[in-house]
HTML snippet that shows the backbone in 3Dmol.js (N, CA, C, O; Angstrom):
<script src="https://3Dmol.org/build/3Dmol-min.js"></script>
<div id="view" style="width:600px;height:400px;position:relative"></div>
<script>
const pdb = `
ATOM      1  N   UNK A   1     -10.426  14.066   5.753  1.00  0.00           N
ATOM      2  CA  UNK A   1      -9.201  13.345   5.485  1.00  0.00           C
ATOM      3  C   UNK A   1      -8.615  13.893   4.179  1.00  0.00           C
ATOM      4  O   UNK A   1      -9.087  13.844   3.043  1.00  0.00           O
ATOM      5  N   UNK A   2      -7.652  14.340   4.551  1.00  0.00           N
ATOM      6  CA  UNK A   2      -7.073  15.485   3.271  1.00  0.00           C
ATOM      7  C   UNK A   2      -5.837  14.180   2.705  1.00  0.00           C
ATOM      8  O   UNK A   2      -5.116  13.526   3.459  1.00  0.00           O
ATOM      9  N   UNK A   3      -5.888  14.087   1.261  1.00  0.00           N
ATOM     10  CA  UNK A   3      -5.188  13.076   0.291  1.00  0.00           C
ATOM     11  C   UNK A   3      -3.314  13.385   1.022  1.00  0.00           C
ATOM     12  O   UNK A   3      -2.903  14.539   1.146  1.00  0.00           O
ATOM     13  N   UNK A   4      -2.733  12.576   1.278  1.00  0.00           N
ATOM     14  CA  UNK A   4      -1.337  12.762   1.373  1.00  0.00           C
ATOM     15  C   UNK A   4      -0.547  11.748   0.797  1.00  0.00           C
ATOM     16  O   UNK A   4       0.414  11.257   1.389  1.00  0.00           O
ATOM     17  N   UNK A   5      -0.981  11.344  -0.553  1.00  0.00           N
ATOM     18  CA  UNK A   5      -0.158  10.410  -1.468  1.00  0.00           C
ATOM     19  C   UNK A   5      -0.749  10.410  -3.101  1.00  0.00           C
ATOM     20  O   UNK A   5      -1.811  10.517  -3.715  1.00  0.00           O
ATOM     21  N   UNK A   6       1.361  10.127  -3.443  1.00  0.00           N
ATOM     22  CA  UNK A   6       0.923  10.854  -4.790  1.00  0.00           C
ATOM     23  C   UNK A   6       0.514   9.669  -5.735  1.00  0.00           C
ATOM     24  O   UNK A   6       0.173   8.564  -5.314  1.00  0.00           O
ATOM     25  N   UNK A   7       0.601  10.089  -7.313  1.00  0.00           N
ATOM     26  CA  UNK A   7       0.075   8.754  -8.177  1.00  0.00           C
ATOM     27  C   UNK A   7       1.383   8.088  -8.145  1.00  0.00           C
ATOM     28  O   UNK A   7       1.176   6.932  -8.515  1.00  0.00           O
ATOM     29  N   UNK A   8       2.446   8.226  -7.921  1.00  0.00           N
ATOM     30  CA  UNK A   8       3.524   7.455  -7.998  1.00  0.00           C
ATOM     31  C   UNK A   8       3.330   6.363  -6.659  1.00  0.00           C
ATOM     32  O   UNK A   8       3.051   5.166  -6.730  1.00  0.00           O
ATOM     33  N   UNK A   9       3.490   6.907  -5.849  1.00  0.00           N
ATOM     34  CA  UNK A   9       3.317   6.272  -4.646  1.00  0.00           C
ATOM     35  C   UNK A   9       1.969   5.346  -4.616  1.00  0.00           C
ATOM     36  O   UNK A   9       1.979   4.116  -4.559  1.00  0.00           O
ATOM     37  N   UNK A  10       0.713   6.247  -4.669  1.00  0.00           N
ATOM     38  CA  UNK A  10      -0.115   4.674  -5.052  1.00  0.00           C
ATOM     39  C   UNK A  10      -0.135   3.757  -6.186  1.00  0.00           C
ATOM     40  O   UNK A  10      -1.174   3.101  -6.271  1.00  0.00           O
ATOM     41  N   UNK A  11       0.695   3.558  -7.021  1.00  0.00           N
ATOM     42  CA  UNK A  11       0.970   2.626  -8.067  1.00  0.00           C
ATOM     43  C   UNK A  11       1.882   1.858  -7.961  1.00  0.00           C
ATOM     44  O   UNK A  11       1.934   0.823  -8.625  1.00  0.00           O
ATOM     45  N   UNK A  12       3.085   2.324  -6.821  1.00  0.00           N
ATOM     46  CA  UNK A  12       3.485   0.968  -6.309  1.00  0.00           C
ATOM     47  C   UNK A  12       3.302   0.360  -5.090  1.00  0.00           C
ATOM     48  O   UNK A  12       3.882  -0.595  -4.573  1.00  0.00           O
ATOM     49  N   UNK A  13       2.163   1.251  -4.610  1.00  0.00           N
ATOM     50  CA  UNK A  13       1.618   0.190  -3.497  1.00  0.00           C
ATOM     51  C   UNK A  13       0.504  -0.881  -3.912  1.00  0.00           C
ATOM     52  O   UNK A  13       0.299  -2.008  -3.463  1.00  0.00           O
ATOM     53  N   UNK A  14      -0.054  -0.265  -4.772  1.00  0.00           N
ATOM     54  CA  UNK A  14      -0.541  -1.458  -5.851  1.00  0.00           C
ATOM     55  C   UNK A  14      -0.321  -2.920  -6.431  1.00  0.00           C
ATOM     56  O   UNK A  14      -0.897  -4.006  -6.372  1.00  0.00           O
ATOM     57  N   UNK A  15       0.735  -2.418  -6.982  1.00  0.00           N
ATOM     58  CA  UNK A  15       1.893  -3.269  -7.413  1.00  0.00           C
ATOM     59  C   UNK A  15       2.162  -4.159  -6.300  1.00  0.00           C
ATOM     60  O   UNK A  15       1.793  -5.333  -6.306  1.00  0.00           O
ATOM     61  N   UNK A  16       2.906  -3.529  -5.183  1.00  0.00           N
ATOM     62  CA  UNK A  16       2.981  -4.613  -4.478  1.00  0.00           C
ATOM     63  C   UNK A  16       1.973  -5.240  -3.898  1.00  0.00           C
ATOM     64  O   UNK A  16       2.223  -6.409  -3.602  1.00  0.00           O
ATOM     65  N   UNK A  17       1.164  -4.943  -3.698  1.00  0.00           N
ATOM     66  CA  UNK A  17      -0.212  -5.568  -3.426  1.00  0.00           C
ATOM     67  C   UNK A  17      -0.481  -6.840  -4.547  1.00  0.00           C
ATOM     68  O   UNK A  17      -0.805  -7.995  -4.270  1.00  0.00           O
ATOM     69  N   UNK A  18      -0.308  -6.411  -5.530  1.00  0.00           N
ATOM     70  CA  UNK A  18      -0.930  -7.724  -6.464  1.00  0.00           C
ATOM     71  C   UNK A  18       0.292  -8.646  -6.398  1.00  0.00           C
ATOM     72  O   UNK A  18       0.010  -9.842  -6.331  1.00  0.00           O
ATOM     73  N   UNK A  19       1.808  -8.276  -6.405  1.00  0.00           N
ATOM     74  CA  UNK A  19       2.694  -9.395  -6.081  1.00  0.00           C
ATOM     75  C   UNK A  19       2.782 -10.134  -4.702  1.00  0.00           C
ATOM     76  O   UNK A  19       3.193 -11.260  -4.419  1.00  0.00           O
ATOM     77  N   UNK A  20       2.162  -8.939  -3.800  1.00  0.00           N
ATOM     78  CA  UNK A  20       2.137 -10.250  -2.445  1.00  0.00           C
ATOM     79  C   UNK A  20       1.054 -11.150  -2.143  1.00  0.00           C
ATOM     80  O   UNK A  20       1.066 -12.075  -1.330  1.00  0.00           O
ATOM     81  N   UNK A  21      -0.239 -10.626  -3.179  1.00  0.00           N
ATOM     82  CA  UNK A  21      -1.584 -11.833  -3.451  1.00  0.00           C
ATOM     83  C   UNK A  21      -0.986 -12.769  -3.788  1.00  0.00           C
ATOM     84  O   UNK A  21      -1.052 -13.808  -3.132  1.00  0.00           O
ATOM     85  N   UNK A  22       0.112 -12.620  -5.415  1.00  0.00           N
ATOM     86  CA  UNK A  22       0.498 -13.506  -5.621  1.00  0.00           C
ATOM     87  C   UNK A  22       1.312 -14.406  -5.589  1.00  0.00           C
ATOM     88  O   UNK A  22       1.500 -15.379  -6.319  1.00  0.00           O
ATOM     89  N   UNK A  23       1.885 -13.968  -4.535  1.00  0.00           N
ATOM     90  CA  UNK A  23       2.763 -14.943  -3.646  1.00  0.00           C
ATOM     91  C   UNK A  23       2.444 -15.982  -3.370  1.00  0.00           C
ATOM     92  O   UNK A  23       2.834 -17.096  -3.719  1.00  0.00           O
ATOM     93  N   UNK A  24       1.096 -15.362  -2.178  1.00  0.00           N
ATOM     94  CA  UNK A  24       0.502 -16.106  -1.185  1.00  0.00           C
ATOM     95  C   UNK A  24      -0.563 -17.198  -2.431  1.00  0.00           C
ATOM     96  O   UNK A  24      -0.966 -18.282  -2.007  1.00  0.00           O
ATOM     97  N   UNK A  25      -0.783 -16.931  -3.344  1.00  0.00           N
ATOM     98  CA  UNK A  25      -1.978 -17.958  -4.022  1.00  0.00           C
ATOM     99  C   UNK A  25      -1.107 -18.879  -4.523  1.00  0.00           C
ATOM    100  O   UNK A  25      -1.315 -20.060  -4.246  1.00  0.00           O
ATOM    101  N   UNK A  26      -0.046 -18.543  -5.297  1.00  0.00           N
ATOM    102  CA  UNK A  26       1.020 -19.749  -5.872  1.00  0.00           C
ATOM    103  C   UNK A  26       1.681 -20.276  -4.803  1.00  0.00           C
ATOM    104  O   UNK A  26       2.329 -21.296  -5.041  1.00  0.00           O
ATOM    105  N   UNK A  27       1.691 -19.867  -3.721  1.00  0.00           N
ATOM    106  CA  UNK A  27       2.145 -20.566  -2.266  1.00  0.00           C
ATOM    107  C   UNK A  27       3.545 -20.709  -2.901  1.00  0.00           C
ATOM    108  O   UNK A  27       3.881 -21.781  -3.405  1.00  0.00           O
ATOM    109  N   UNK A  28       4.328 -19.685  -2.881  1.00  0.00           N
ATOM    110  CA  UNK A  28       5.529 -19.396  -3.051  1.00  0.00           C
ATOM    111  C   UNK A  28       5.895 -19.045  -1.280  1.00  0.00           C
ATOM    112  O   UNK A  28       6.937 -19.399  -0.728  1.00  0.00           O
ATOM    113  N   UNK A  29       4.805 -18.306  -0.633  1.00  0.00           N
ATOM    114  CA  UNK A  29       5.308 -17.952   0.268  1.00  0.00           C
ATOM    115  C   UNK A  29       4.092 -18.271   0.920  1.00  0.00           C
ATOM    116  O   UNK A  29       3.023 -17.913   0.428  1.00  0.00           O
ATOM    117  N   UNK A  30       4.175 -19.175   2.419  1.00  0.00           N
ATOM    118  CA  UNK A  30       3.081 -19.719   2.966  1.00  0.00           C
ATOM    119  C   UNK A  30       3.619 -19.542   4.714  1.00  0.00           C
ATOM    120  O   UNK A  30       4.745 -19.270   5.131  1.00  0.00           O
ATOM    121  N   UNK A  31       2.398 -19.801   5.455  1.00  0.00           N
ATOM    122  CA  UNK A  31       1.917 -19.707   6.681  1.00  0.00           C
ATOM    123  C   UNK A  31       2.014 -18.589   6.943  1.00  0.00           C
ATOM    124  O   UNK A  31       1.676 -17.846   6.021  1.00  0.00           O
ATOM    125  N   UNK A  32       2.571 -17.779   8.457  1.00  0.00           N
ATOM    126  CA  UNK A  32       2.635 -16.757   9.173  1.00  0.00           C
ATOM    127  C   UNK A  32       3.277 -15.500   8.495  1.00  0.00           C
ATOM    128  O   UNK A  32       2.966 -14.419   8.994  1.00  0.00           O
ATOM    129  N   UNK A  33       4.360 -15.493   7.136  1.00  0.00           N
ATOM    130  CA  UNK A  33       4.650 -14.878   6.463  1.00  0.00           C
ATOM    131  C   UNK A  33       3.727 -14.550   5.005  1.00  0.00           C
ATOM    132  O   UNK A  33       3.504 -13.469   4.461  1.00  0.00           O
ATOM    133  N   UNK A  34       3.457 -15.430   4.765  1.00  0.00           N
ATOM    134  CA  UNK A  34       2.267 -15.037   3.798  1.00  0.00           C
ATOM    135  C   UNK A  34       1.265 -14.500   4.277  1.00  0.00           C
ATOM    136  O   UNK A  34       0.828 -13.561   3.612  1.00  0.00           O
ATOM    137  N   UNK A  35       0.678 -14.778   5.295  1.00  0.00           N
ATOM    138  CA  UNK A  35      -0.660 -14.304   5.937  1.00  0.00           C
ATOM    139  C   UNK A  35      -0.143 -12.557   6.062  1.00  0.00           C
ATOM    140  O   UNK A  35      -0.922 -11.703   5.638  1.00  0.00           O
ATOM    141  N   UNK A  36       1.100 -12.172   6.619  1.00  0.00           N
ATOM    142  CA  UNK A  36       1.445 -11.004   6.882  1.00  0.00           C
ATOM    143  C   UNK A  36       1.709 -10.261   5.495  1.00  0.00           C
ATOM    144  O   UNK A  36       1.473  -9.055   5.426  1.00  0.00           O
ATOM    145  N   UNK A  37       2.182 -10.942   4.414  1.00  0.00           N
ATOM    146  CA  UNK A  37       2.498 -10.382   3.303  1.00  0.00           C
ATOM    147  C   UNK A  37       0.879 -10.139   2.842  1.00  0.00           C
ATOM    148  O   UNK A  37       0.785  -9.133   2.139  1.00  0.00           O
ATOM    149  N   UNK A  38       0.027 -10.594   2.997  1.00  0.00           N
ATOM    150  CA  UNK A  38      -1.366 -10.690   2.282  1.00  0.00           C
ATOM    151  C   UNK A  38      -2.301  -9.586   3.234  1.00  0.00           C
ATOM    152  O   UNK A  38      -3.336  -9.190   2.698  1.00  0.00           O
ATOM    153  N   UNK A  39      -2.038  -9.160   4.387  1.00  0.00           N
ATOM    154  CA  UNK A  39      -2.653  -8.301   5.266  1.00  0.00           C
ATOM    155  C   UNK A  39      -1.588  -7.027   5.133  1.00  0.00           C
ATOM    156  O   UNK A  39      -2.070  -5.923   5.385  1.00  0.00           O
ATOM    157  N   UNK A  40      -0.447  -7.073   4.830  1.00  0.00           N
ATOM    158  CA  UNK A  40      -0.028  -5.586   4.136  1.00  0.00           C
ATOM    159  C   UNK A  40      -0.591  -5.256   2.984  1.00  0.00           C
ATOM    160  O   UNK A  40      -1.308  -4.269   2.822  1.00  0.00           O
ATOM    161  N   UNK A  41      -0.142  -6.461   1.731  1.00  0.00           N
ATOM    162  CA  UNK A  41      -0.685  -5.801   0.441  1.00  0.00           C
ATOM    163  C   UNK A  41      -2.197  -5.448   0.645  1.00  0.00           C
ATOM    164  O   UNK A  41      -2.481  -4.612  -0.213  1.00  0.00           O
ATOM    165  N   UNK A  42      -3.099  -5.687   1.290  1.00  0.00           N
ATOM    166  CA  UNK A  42      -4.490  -5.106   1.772  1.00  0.00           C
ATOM    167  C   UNK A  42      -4.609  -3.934   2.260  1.00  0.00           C
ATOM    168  O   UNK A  42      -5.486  -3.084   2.107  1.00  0.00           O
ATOM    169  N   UNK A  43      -3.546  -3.945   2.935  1.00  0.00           N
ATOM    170  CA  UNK A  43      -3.389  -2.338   3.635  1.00  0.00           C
ATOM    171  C   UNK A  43      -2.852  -1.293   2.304  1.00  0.00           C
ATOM    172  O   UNK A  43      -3.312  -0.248   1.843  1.00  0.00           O
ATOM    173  N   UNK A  44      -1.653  -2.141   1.957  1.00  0.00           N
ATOM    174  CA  UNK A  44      -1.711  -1.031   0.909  1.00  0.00           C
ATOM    175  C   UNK A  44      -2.678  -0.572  -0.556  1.00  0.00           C
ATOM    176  O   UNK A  44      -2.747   0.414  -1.290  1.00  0.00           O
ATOM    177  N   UNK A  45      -3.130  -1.496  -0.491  1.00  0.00           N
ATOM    178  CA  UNK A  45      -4.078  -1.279  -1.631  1.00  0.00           C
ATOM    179  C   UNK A  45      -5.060  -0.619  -0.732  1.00  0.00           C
ATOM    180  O   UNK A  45      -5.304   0.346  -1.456  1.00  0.00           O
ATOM    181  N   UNK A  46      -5.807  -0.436   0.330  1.00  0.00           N
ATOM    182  CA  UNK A  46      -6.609   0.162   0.683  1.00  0.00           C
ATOM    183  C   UNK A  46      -6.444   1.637   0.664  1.00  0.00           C
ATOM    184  O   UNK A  46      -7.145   2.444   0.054  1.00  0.00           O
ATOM    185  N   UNK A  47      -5.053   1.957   1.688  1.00  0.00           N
ATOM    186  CA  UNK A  47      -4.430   3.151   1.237  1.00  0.00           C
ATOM    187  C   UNK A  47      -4.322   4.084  -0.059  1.00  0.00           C
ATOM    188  O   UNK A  47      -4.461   5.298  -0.207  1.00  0.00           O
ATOM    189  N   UNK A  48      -4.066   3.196  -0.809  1.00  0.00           N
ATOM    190  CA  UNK A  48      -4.021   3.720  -2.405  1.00  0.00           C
ATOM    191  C   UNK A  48      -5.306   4.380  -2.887  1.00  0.00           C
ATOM    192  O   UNK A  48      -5.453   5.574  -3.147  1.00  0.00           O
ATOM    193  N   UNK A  49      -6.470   3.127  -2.984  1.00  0.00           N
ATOM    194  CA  UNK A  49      -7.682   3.378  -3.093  1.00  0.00           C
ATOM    195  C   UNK A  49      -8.173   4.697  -2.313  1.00  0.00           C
ATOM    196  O   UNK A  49      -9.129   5.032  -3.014  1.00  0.00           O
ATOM    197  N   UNK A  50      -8.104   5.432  -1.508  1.00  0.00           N
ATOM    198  CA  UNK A  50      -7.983   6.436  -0.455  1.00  0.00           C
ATOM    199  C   UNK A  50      -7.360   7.285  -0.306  1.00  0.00           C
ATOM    200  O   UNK A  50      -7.501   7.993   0.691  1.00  0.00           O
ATOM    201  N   UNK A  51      -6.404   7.539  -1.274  1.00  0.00           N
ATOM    202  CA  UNK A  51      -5.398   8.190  -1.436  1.00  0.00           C
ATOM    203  C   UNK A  51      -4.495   8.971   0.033  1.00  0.00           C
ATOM    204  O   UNK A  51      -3.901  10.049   0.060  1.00  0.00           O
ATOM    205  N   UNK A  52      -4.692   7.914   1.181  1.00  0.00           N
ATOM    206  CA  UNK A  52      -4.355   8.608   2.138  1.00  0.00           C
ATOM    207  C   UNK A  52      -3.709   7.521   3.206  1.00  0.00           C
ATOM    208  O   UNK A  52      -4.277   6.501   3.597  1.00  0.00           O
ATOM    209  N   UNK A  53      -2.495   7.939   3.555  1.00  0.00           N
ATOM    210  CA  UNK A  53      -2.037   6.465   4.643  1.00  0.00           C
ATOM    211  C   UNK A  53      -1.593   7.624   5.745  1.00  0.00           C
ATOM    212  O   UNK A  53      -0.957   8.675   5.665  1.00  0.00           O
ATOM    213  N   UNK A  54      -2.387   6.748   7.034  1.00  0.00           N
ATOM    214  CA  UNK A  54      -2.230   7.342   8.094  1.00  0.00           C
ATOM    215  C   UNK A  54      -0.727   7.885   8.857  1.00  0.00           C
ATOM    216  O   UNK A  54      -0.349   8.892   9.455  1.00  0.00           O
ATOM    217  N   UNK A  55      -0.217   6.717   8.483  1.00  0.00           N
ATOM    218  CA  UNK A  55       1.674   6.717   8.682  1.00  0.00           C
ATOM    219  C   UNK A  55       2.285   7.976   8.152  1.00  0.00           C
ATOM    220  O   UNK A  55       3.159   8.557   8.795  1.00  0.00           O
ATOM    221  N   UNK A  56       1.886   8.383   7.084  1.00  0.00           N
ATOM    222  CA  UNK A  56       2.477   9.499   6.656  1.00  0.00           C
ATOM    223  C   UNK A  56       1.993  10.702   7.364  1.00  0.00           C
ATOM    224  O   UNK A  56       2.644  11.668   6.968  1.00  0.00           O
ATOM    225  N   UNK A  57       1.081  11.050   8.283  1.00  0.00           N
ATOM    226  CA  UNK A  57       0.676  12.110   8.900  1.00  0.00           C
ATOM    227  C   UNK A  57       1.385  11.941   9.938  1.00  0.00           C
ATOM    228  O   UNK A  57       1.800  12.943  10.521  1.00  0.00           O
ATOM    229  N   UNK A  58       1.682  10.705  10.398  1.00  0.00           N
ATOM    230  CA  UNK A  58       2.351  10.754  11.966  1.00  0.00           C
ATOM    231  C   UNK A  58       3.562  10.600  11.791  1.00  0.00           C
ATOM    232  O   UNK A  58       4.100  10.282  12.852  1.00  0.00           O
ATOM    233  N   UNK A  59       4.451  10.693  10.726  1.00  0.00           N
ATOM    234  CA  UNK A  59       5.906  10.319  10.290  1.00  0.00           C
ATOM    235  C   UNK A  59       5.727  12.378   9.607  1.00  0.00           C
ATOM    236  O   UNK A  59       6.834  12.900   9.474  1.00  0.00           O
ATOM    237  N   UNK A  60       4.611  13.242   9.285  1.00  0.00           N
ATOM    238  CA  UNK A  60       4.880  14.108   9.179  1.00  0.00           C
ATOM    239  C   UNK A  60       4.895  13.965   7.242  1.00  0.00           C
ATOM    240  O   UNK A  60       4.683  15.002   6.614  1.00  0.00           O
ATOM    241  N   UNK A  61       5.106  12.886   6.603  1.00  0.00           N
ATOM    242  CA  UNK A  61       5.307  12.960   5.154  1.00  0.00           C
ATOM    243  C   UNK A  61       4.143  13.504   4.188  1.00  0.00           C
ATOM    244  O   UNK A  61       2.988  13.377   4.594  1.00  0.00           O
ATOM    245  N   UNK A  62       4.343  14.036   3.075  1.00  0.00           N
ATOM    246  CA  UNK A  62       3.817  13.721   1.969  1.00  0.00           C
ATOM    247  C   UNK A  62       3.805  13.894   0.463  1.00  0.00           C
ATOM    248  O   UNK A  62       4.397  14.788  -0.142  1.00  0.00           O
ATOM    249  N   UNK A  63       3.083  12.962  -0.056  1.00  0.00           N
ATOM    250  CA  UNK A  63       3.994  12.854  -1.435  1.00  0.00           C
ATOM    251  C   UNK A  63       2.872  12.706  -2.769  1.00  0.00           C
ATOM    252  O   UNK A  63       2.834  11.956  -3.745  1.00  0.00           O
ATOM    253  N   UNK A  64       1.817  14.050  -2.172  1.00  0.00           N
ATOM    254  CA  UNK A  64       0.978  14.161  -3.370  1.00  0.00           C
ATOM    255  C   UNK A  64       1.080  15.431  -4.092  1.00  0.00           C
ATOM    256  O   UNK A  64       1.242  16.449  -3.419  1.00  0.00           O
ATOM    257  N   UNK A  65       1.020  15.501  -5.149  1.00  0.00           N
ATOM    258  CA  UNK A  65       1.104  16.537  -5.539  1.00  0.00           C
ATOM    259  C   UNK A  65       0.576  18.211  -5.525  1.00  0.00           C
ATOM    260  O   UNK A  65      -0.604  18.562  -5.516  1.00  0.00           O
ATOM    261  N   UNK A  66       1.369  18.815  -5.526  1.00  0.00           N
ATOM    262  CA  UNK A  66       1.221  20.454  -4.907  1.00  0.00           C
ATOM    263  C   UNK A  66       0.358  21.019  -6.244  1.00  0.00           C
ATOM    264  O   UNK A  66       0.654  20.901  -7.433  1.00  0.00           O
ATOM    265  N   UNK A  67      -0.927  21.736  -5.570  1.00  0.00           N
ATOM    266  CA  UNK A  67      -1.558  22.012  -6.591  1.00  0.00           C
ATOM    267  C   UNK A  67      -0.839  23.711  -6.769  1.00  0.00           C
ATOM    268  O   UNK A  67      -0.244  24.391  -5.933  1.00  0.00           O
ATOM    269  N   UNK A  68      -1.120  23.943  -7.908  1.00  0.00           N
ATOM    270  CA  UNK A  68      -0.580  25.679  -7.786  1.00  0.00           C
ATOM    271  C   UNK A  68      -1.589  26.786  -7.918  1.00  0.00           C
ATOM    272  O   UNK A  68      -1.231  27.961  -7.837  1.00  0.00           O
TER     273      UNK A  68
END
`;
const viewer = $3Dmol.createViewer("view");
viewer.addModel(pdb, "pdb");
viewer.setStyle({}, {cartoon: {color: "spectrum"}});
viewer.zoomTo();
viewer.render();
</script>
C-alpha cells in the first residue's frame, strides 16, 4: 500500500475528525447524523494515520508529496 496523501491533507482530516467527535459528545449534533458524522471522522482519522485513502486510487488522485 503505497502512501497517496500529503501532510496537508492528513491534518485536516484530523481536524475534522476531532470536530465531528466533538459534535457528537456535546450533542450539538445527535441521532442518525451524528452517528454518520462520528463514523466519517473515524474513517478519516484512520486514513490519515495510514497515510493512504482508498478513494483516492479509484478517483485516480494524489496529494503526497513527490520525492526528487
Amino acid at each position: 500500500m503505497k502512501s497517496n496523501m500529503g501532510s496537508a491533507d492528513k491534518a485536516i482530516r484530523i481536524v475534522l475528525a476531532i470536530v465531528f467527535a466533538g459534535l457528537y459528545i456535546t450533542k450539538l449534533v445527535e441521532g442518525t447524523l451524528g452517528l454518520v458524522l462520528l463514523l466519517l471522522g473515524g474513517v478519516f482519522l484512520l486514513t490519515s494515520v495510514i497515510s493512504f485513502c482508498p478513494l483516492y486510487t479509484i478517483l485516480g488522485l494524489n496529494s503526497s508529496e513527490k520525492k526528487k
